[in-house]
N, C-alpha and C positions, 0 to 999 in steps of 0.2 A: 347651903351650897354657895351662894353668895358671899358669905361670912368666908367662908375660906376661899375661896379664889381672890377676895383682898388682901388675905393673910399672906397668900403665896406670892399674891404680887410684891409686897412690901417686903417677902422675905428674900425675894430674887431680885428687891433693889428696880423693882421697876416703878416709882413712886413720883413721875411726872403728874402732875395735876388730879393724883389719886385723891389729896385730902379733901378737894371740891366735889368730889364722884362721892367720899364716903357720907361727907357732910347733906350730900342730898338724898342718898338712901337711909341714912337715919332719921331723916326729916317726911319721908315717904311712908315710915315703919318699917322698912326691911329689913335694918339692923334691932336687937335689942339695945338699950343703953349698956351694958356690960358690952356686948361685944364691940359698941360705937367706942366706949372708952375704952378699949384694951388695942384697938386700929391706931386711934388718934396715939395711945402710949409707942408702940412701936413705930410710928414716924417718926415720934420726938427721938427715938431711942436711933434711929436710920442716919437721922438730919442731923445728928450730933458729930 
């Protein structure tokens, strides 16, 4: 659930100070590592 409500966010371009929000849920366990790397890839791919 969480996994994708950051997907959706990132994909509707709402990615103000998301990567600090993701960065502490994968540090929490909330994220798998797949799905921590596959958030972090679509920033970079956003931010471009």
């Amino acid at each position: 659930m969480l996994y994708r409500t950051l997907k959706r966010m990132i994909e509707r371009g709402k990615t103000k100070d998301i990567e600090e929000k993701i960065d502490i849920f994968y540090a929490a366990n909330k994220l798998t590592e797949a799905e921590y790397m596959e958030l972090i890839g679509m920033l970079s791919v956003v931010s471009e």
